[in-house]
N, C-alpha and C positions, 0 to 999 in steps of 0.2 A: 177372663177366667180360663179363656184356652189357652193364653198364652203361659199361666202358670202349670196347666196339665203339661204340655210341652216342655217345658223349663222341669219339669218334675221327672217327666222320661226320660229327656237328656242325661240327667244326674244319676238315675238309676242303671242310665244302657255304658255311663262313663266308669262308674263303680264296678259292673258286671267286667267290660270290659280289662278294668285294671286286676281283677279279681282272678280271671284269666290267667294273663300274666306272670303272675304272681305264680300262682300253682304250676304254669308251665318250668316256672323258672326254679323252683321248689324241687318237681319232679327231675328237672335233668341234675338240680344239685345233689338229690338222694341217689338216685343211680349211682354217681361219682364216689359217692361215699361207699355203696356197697362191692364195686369193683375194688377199692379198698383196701377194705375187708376182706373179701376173698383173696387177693393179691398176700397180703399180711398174713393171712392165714396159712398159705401154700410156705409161704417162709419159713414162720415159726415151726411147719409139723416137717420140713428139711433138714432142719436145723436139730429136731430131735429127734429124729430116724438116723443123728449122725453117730459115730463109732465116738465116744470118749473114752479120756485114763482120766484116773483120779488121782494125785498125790495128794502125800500128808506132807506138809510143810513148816517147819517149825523156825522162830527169829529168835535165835539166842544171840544179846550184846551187854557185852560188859563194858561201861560208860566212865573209862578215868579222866572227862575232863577236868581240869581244874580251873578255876578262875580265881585271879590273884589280884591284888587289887592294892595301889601302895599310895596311901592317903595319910601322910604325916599332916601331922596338926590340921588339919581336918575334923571338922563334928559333923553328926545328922547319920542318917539311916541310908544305903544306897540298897535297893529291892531289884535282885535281879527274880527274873525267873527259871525253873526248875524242871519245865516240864520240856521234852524233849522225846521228837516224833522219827520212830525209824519203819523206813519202808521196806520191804522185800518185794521186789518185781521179778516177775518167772518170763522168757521168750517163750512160748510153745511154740515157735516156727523151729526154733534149732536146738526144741529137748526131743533126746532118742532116749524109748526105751527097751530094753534089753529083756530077751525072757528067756 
């Protein structure tokens, strides 16, 4: 019978134990996260304490291509597609503006 009271502390001082750990390990993980945070934070209110311009920028394109397609004696459906993607990219490292 003592020997299970023993066997019974064991297991409770081994849980404690691990239990421990766990939270220590918990806690230095939390910390790290809140340095973070704070770190992140100092950035983001940098970034908008900064001076911006705003342009209006507009993509105007007029699309002549053609596709031609020479299918003598040929039958059946050929499906191209229509849809067609244009980008407009701005440098702001090399736009000046003027006032």
């Amino acid at each position: 019978m003592k020997k299970l009271y023993w066997i019974i502390i064991a297991v409770l001082g081994t849980a404690l134990a691990v239990s421990v750990g766990i939270a220590a390990v918990q806690s230095s993980h939390l910390k790290s996260l809140k340095a973070q945070v704070a770190e992140q934070s100092a950035v983001i209110d940098s970034l908008l304490t900064r001076r911006m311009t705003v342009f209006d920028v507009h993509l105007n394109v007029t699309d002549k291509s053609t596709n031609k397609i020479y299918g003598r004696y040929n039958k059946g459906t050929i499906q191209m597609p229509s849809n067609k993607s244009y980008v407009l990219e701005l440098d702001s490292i090399s736009m000046n503006v003027g006032n």
